[in-house]
N, C-alpha and C positions, 0 to 999 in steps of 0.2 A: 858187872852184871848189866846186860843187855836192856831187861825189862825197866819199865818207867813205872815207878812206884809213886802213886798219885792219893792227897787225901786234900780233903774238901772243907771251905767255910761257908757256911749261908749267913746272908745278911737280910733282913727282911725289910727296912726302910732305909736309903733305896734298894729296892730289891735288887741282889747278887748273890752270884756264886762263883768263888773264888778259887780255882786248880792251884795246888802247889806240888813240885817234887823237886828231887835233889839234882842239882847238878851233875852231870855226865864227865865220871873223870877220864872217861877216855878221849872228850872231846867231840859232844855231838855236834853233826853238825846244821842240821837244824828239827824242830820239832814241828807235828801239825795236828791241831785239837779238833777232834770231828764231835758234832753233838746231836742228837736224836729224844726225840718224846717218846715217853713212854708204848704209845701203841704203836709208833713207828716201824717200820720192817726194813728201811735204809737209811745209813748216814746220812748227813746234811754238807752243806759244802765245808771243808775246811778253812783253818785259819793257820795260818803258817806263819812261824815264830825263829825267832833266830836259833845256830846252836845255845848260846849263856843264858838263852831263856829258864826261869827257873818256875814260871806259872801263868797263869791264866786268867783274868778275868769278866766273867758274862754277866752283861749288865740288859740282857735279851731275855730276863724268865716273869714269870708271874707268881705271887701267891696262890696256890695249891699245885704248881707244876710239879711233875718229875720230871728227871734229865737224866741219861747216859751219855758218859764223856769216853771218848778214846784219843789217845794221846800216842801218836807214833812219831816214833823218835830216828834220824837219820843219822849214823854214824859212819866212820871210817870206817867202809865193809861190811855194814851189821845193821839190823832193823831191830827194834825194842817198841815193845807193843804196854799203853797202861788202860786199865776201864777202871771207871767209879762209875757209881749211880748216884743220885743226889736229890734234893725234893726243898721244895722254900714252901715250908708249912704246909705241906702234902700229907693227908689222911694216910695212916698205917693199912695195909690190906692185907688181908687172910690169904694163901697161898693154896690151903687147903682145897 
């Protein structure tokens, strides 16, 4: 499976948010976490991580933020794409 299946810890004192996913049994060969604010409309600069990387962690958020992460993953031949969204004590909003 190509895709980078990603899920998230918040910690609120110090405040973080933790990326984790499973290792690449095919052998990636490296990963790079892009991350964006909510109103944002582009990525932010990358952090690039080795292939046996197995997560992530941003120690760059604030109480009430939201955060989208994307996590692309470089393999022998193949790109694998992951998104979370994620909030440290961030108000619920109506979509409606």
């Amino acid at each position: 499976m190509y895709a980078v299946q990603i899920s998230a810890t918040v910690q609120a004192l110090p405040p973080r948010i933790q990326l984790q996913w499973e290792s690449d049994p095919y052998g990636a060969r490296s990963y790079t976490v892009f991350r964006k604010g909510r109103n944002a409309t582009v990525w932010g600069t990358g952090t690039f991580l080795p292939g046996y990387a197995t997560g992530f962690t941003d120690a760059n958020v604030v109480s009430g933020g939201h955060y989208e992460y994307q996590v692309v993953k470089a393999g022998q031949g193949y790109t694998g794409y992951g998104y979370i969204y994620a909030g440290l004590n961030a108000p619920l909003r109506d979509n409606r």
